[in-house]
N, C-alpha and C positions, 0 to 999 in steps of 0.2 A: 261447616254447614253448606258451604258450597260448594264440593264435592259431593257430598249427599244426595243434594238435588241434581248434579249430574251424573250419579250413580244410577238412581232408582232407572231415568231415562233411557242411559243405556242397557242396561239389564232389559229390559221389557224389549228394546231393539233388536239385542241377541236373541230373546226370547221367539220371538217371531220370526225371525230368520230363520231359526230351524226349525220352528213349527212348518213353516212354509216350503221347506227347501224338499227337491224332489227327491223322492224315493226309491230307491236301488228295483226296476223292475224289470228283469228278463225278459220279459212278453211286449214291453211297451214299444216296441220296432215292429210288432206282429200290425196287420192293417193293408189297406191299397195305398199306394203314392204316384205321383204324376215326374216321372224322371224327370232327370234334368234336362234331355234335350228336348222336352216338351211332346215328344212323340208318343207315349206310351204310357202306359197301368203296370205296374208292379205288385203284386199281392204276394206279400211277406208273409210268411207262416209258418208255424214250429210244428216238425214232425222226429218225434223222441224227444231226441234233447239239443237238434242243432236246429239251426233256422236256414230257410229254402224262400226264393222268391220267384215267381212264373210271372211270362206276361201275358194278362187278363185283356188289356186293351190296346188298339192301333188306331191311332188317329188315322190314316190309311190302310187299314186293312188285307184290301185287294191290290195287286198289281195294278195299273191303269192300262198295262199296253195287253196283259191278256182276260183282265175281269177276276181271276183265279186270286186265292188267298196267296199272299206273300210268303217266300217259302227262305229257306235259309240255305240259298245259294252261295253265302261266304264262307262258307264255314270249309274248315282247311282238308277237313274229313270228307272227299265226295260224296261216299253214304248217306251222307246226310245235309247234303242240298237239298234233298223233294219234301225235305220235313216242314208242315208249317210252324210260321213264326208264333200263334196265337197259342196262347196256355203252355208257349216252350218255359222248360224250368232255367232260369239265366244265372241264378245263385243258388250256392247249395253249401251245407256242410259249415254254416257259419255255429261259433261257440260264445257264449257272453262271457264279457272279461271284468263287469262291476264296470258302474262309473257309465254307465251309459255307452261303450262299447262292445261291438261286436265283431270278432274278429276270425283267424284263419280259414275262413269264406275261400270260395271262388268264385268268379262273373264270368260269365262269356258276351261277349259283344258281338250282337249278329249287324253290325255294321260295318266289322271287319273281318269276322269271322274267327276271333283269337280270343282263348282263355286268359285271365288274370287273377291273381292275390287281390284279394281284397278285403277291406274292414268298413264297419261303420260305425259312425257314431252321430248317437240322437241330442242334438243341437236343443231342442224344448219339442215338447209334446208334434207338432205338426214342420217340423224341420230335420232333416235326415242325411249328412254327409257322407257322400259312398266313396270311398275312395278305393280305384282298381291304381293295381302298380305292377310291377315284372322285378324280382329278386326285394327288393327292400323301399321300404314304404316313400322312401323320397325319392324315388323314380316313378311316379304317378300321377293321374287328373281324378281331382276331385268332383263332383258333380254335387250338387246341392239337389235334394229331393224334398217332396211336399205332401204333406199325408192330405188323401181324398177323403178315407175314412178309414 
């Protein structure tokens, strides 16, 4: 008898855990996030079948010493210092791997001007860990991102 009664309890417990448990979505990384270093908009977005992210916004925009849009002077490729930073694509070519990953991505970082490997994975709906690495994923920094919308 009483097991029965802690029978029924827990069934209904299982019950609603999976009722409730998130759902396998490819798209649910698509949105804007606020990076981790606070600086900037990231607008994630699927075009075919991999996912790409541009950055939309700069908390500083313009240079202060010439007024002129911030342009991506690091970057290792000379050609392409006079490029500006705003709506440049930073991630490209990511694939979802199930499980709330997204994976063999690449990032480029115009604060050093170097390309990385990269994956991410969606933490709950408005939480987004990027993680760039160089050969294999535990040679890396993680950054924690923040969906805006």
């Amino acid at each position: 008898m009483k097991f029965t009664r802690l029978l029924l309890p827990l069934l209904l417990l299982f019950v609603a855990l999976v009722s409730f448990a998130p759902k396998d979505n490819s798209d649910a990384v698509v949105g804007t996030w606020l990076n981790g270093t606070k600086k900037g908009h990231i607008q994630i977005y699927k075009q075919g079948g991999t996912y790409f992210g541009k950055l939309v916004y700069l908390t500083e925009p313009n240079d202060p010493a010439t007024g002129k849009p911030k342009t991506d002077f690091r970057n290792t490729d000379a050609a392409k210092r006079a490029r500006p930073l705003l709506n440049m694509v930073l991630m490209y070519n990511f694939k979802y791997d199930e499980g709330n990953v997204w994976s063999d991505g690449k990032i480029y970082n115009p604060e050093d001007g170097k390309e990385y490997n990269c994956k991410m994975t969606l933490v709950n709906p408005n939480t987004l860990e990027v993680r760039g690495y160089v050969g294999i994923s535990l040679l890396g920094k993680t950054q924690t991102w923040t969906r805006i919308k």
